[in-house]
C-alpha positions in Angstrom: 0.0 0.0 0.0 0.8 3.6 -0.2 0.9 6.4 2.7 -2.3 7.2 2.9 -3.3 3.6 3.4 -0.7 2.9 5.8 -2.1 6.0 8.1 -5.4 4.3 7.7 -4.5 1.7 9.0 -2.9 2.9 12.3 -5.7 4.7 12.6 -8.3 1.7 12.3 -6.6 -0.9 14.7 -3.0 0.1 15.7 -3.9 3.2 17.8 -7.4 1.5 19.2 -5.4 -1.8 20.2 -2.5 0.7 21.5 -5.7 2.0 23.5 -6.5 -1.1 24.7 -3.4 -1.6 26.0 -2.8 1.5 28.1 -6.0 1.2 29.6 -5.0 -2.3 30.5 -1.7 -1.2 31.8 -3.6 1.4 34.1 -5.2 -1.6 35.3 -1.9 -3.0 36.4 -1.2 0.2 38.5 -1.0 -0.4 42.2 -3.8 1.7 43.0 -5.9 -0.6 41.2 -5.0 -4.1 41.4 -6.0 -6.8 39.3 -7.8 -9.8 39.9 -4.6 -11.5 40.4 -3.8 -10.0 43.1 -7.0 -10.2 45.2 -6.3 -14.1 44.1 -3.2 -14.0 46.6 -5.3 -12.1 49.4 -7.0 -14.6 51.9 -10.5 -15.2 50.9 -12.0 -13.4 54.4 -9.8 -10.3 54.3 -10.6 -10.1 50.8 -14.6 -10.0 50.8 -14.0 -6.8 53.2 -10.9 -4.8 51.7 -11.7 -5.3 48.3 -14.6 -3.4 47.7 -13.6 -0.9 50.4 -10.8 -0.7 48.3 -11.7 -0.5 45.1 -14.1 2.4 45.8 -10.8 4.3 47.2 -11.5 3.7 50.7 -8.5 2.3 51.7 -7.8 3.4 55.0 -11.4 1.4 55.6 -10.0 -1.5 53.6 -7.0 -1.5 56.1 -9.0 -1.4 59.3 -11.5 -4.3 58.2 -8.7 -6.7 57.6 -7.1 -5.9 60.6 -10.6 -6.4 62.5 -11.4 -9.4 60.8 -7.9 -10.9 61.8 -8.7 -9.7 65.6 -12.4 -11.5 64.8 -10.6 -14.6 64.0 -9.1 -14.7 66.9 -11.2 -13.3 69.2 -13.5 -16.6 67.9 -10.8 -19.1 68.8 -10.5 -17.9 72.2 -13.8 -17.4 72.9 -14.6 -21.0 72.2 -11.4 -22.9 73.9 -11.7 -20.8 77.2 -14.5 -18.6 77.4 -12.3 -15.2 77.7 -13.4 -12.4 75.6 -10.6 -10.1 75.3 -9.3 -7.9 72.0 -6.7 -6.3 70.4 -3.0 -6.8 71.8 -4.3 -8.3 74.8 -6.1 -11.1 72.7 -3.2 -11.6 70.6 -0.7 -11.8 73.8 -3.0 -14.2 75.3 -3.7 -16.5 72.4 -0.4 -16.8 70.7 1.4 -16.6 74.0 5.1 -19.6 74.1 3.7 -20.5 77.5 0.9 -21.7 77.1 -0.8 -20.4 73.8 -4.8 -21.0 73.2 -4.0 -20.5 69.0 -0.6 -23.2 68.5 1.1 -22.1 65.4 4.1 -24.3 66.4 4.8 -27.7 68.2 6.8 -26.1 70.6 9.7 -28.6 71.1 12.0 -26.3 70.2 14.0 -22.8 71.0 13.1 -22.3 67.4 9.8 -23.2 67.7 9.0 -21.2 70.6 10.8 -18.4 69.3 8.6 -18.7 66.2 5.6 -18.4 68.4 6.9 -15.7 69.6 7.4 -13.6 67.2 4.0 -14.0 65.7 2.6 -13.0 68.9 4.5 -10.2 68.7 3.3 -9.2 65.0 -0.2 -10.0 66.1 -0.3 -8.1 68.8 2.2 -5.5 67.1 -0.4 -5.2 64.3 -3.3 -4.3 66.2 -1.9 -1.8 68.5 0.2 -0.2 65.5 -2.1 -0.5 62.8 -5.9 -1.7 63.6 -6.1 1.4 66.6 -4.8 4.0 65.6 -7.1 3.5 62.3 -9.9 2.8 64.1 -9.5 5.4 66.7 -8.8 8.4 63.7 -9.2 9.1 60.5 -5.9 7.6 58.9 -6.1 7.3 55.2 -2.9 5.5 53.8 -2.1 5.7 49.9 -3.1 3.1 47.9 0.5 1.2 48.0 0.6 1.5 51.9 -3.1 0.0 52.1 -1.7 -3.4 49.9 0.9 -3.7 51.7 -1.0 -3.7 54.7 -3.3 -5.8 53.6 -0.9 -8.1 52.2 0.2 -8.3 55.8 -3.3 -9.2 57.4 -3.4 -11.3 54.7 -0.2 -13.4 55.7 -1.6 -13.3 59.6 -4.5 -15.0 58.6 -3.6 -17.6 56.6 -0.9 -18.0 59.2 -3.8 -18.4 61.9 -5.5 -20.9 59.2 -2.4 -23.0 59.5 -2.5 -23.7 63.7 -1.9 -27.0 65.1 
């Protein structure tokens, strides 16, 4: 073909496909993630911080995962012992080396204690650093912050899905 023909021709499909393609890179931006990564998320956390998110609410998606972790928990205990606590206190109590209510570790070892632990310590770490102050004000992370912390309640509950 000729010139003109060739122009025609980016102009039918080559710039509506290069369209295409932009808008689907936006997509891929970490404000808006894909359905991939939502496939990653544990199913609980993400029924409440998607939609939270995805309407650019994400200091709300934050604090429901972080609630529904605390939930989780608060459940477990409950139900072995009767105790109704919450927050650090819950996750101190449940996850405790000495004599933990949630196992996430036989226990036989230094290592496995120390394992113990330290997701006691990120629990517990995670409501008072991240579920409270949320909760108790009117924090509003950016949209990477929010998946990362999300990712992390994420990791906590599957982690809590995988007791002993």
């Amino acid at each position: 073909g000729n010139a003109v023909e060739s122009l025609e021709t980016l102009q039918r499909f080559v710039v509506p496909e290069a369209r295409r393609l932009l808008a689907a890179w936006d997509i891929e931006k970490p404000q808006s993630p894909n359905r991939w990564f939502w496939e990653f998320v544990h199913p609980r956390i993400c029924a409440l911080a998607r939609p939270r998110f995805e309407a650019g609410f994400f200091g709300d998606s934050v604090e429901s995962s972080f609630k529904e972790l605390n939930d989780a928990v608060k459940r477990i205990v409950r139900d072995t012992d009767g105790r109704e606590l919450d927050g650090a206190s819950l996750m101190n109590t449940a996850f405790s080396p000495n004599n933990p209510v949630v196992r996430l570790t036989p226990l036989a070892t230094a290592a496995d204690r120390d394992e113990q632990q330290g997701y006691m310590q990120i629990m517990a770490g995670s409501m008072t650093g991240i579920r409270n102050p949320k909760a108790h004000g009117n924090l509003n992370p950016d949209s990477t912050k929010a998946l990362h912390l999300i990712c992390l309640a994420s990791l906590l509950m599957h982690r809590l899905d995988e007791r002993i």
